[in-house]
N, C-alpha and C positions, 0 to 999 in steps of 0.2 A: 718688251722688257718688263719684266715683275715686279711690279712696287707696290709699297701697302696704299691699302685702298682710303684711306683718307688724304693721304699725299696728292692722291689722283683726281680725289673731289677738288680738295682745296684748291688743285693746279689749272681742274676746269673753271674753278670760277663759282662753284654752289655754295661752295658754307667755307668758313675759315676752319684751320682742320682739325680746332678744340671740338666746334660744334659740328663736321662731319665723322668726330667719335662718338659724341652720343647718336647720330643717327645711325651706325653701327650697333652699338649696344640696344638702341630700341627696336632691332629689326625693320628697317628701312631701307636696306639696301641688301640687291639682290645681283648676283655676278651669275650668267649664263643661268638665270632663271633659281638657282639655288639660294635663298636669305643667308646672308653673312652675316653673325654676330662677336667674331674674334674681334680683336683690335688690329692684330697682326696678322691680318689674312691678306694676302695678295693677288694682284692682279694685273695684266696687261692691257691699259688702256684703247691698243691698236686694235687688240683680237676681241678681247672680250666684251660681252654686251654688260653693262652697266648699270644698273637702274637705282633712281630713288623715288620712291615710292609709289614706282611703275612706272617711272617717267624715263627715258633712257639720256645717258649722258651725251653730251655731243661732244665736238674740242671746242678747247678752249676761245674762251673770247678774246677780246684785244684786255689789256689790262688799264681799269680806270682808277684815277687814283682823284679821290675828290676833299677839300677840307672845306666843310661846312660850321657857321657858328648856329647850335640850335637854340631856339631861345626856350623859356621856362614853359612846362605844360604843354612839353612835345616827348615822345616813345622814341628812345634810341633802340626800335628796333625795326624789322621790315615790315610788319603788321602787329596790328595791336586788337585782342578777340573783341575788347568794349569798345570799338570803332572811334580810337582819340588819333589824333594827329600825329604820325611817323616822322622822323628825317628823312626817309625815301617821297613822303607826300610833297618836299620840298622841294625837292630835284625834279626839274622840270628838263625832257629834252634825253635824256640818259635812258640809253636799249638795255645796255648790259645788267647784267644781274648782279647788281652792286648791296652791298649791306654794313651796317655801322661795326669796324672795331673798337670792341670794350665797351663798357656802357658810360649816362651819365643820367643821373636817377630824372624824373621825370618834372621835379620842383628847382631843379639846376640848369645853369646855363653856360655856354661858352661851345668850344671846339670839341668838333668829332670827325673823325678820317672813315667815309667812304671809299671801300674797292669791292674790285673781283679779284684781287689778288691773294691766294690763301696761305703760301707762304709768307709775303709781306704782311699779313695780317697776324697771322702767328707770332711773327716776330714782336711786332710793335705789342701785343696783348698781353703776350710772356714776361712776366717778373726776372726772371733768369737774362733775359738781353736785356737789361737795363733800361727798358724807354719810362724814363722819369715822366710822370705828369705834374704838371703845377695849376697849382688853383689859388683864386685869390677868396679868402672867407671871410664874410663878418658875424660874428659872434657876438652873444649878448656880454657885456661886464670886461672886463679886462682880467683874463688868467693871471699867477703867478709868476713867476720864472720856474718856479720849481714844478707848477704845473704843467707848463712849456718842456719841460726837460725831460718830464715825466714820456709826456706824448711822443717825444724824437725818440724816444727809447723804446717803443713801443710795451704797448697795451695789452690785457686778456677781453675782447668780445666774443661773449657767446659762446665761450669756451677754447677760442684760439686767439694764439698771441697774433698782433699783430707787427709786422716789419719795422726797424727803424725808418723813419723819414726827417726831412728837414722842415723846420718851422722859425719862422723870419717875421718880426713886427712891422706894418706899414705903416700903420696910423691910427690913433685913437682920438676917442671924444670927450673922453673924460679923465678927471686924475686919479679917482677913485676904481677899485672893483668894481663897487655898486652901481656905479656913476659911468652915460652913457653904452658904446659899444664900443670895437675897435675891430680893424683890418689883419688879416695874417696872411704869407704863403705859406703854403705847405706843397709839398714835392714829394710821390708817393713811386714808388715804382709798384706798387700793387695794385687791385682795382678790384679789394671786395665792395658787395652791394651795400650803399649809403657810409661805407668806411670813416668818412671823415666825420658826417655828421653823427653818428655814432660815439665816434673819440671825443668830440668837442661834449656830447650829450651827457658822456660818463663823468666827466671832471667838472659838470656844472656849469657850461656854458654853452649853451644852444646854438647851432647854426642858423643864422639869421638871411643869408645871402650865399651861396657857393656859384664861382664859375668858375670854368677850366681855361686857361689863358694860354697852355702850351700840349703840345704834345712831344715828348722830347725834344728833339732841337727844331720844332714846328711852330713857330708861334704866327698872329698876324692883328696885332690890335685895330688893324682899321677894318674889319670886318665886322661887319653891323647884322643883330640878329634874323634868321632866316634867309642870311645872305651867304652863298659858296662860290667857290673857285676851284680851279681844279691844281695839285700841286703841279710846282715847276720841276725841270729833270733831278736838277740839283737839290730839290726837295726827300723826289725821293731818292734817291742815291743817300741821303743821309739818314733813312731809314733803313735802308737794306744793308747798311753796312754799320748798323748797331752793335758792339760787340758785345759777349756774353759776359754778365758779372761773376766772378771766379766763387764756388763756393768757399764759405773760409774754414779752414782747418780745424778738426775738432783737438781742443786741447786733450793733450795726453794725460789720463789719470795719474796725478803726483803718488811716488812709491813709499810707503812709510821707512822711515831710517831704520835699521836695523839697531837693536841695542845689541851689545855687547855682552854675550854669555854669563851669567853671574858664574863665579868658582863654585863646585860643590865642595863641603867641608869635610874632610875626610874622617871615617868613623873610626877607623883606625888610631891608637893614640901611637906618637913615637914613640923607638925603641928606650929610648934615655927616660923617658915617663911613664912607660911600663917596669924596667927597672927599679926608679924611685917611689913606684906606689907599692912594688914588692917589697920592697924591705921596711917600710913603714907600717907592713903590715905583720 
């Protein structure tokens, strides 16, 4: 059966199928010995020989599903070129060819979902199926409210706006702005690079602390850093049946009111005033 060729990566198990379309686009994969670089180029998994990056595909593995807390000054990725410490370094025990969904910058801490699952990885990575993440930050000084408001509304960085989110006080240290720091959630359904510390940096208060405490409806506070588990059924069941957030309607361009024709004046004078200016004359 014909399916596009990232479908087929993601379903064996190599890349989640964001990042088995840039290995398409980079020229990395090659069907029955020809390089594929469409996005929408298909293929039959049964028949065709597969390769990334000369490597052939095989089937798929068993699917693992792993929630790790990384701690700070570890790579959420599968290698890292300056030879720093992976989430994969952590995982001890695990054949399959598992890799981190989404990132979480390398000076942050909390939860990350290992799999080989590239549909479920898709899913949960994608802003469009809702998987909220929550983090808890501490920030230098204590924002405003209106600065708080500012942020839930979102922001321009870098020249794109960013998504609303939700932002919730936990606790502070002081009564002043200037005076101490304070605690916040915030709940993103997006996951640009350093996003939050960014937001927090623009309006004047630095990220001092970030961890990630949930993955949508993933959470597990007694996980202690560089310690994993692997998720329960009912774990993932509640990821894979994430639903999609609806896009919202664009308002319809209001139509100006129409005014109402002015009378033209007639150049013509009446017959009774052409008349009365004859004989006046």
């Amino acid at each position: 059966m014909q399916e596009r060729l990232q479908k087929i990566i993601a379903h064996a198990g190599y890349a989640s199928r964001r990042e088995a379309e840039a290995m398409i686009r980079e020229g990395r994969i090659t069907v029955n010995g020809r390089t594929v670089t469409q996005l929408g180029s298909k293929a039959d998994a049964d028949r065709d020989h597969i390769k990334i990056d000369g490597k052939l595909i095989t089937r798929a593995e068993a699917h693992r599903y792993i929630l790790i807390y990384k701690p700070k000054e570890v790579m959420t990725t599968v290698e890292d070129p300056q030879g720093r410490r992976t989430v994969i370094d952590l995982v001890r025990g695990v054949r399959e060819r598992i890799y981190p969904v989404g990132r979480l910058d390398y000076h942050s801490e909390g939860l990350v979902l290992l799999t080989n699952d590239g549909e479920l990885a898709f899913k949960v990575a994608h802003p469009k199926h809702g998987s909220v993440k929550t983090y808890n930050v501490k920030v230098r000084g204590i924002p405003e409210e209106r600065i708080i408001e500012k942020l839930s509304r979102g922001i321009t960085i870098e020249g794109k706006r960013t998504l609303p989110c939700q932002i919730a006080p936990i606790k502070t240290t002081g009564k002043k702005a200037d005076e101490g720091n304070s605690w916040w959630e915030v709940k993103l359904r997006e996951g640009r690079t350093q996003q939050i510390r960014k937001m927090f940096k623009a309006v004047g208060h630095p990220v001092q602390k970030l961890r990630r405490v949930a993955i949508g409806p993933i959470a597990d506070p007694k996980l202690l850093p560089g310690v994993w588990r692997e998720l329960t059924k009912h774990e993932v069941k509640l990821l894979a049946t994430l639903k999609d957030v609806p896009a919202k309607a664009k308002p319809r361009p209001r139509r100006a009111a129409k005014r109402p024709a002015a009378k033209k004046k007639s150049t013509k004078a009446a017959p009774k005033a052409r008349r009365r200016a004859a004989r006046r004359g």
